[in-house]
N, C-alpha and C positions, 0 to 999 in steps of 0.2 A: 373899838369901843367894847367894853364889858358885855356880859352877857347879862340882863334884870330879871330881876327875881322878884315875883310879888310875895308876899307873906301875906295872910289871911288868917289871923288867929285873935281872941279876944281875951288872951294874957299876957298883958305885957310884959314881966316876965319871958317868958317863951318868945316874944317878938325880937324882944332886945338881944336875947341869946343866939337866934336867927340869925338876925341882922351881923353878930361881931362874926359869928361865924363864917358866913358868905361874904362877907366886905374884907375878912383878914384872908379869904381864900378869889379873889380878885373881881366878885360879884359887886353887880349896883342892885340896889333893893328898895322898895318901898314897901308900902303895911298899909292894910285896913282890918280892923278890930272887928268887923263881921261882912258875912254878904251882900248887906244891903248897900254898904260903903266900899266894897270890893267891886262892884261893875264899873262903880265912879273912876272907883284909883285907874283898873284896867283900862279904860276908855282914853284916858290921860295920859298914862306912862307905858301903855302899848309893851307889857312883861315878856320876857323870851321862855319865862314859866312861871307856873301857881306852886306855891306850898298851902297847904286848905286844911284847916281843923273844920271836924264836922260839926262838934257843938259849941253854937255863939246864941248872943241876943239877938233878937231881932229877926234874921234869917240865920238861918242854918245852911253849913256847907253844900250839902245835896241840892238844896233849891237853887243859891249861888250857881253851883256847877251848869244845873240846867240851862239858865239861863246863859252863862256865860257861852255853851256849847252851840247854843239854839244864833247867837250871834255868828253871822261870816268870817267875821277878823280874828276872832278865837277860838273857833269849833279846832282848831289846831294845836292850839297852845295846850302844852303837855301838863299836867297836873299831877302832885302827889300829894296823898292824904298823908298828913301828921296828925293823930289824934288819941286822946285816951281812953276812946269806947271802946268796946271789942265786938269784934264780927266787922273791923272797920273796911277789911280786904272788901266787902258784899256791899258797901256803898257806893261806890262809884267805880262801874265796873271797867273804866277805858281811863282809868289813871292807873302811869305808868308804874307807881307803887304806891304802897301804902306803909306808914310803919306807926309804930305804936307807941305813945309817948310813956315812960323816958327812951328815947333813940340814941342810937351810934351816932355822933355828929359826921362820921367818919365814910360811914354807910348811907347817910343823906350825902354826902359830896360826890359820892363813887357812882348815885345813880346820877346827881347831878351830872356830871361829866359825862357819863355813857348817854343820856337822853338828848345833854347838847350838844352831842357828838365831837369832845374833848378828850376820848381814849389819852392817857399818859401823858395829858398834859399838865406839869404841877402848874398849882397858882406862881411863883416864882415865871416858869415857861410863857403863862399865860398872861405876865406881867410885860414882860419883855417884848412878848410878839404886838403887843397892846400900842409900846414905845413908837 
């Protein structure tokens, strides 16, 4: 099975771009449009990691993360910040990275893969072994 990917962003936009990016590179992904509806999606679709913008409606990333963290079944699940504030590194200090929106699509996959412990493995590779 695929590795899941949750997306946590409130532009669509940006989700959708996500989403083709991770599904053409051999991810499963879901989306919630902010934190308040991001414990929901996680609780459901049990993600193997978060992508998290800081600023949404409703709740904001930072608070999400808390709460996500303060949970047993997720205190583990790896998180990186995607966002367009700056100083976004000093928001959540135990996500694995942070980058800054507009990002490398390329540079989000490389950590992906190194976080889910996929060293050299192409999507193509990861297709296959999937088989």
């Amino acid at each position: 099975m695929p590795h899941k990917i949750l997306i946590v962003d409130d532009d669509p936009y940006i989700v959708k771009y996500l989403v083709d990016i991770l599904s053409d590179n051999g991810y499963a992904t879901c989306s919630a449009s902010d934190g308040a509806d991001a414990m929901a999606v996680m609780e459901r679709e049990k993600p193997d990691l978060v992508t998290l913008d800081l600023e949404m409606p409703n709740e904001w990333g930072p608070r999400f993360y808390r709460k996500m963290s303060k949970a047993p079944e997720f205190k583990e699940t790896p998180v990186i910040v995607i966002s367009g504030l700056s100083g976004i590194h000093l928001a959540i200090r135990n996500a694995v990275a942070s980058l800054k929106k507009p990002f490398d699509p390329n540079k989000l996959l490389e950590i992906i893969r190194e976080t889910l412990g996929e060293q050299g493995r192409s999507a193509a590779a990861m297709a296959s072994a999937d088989e």
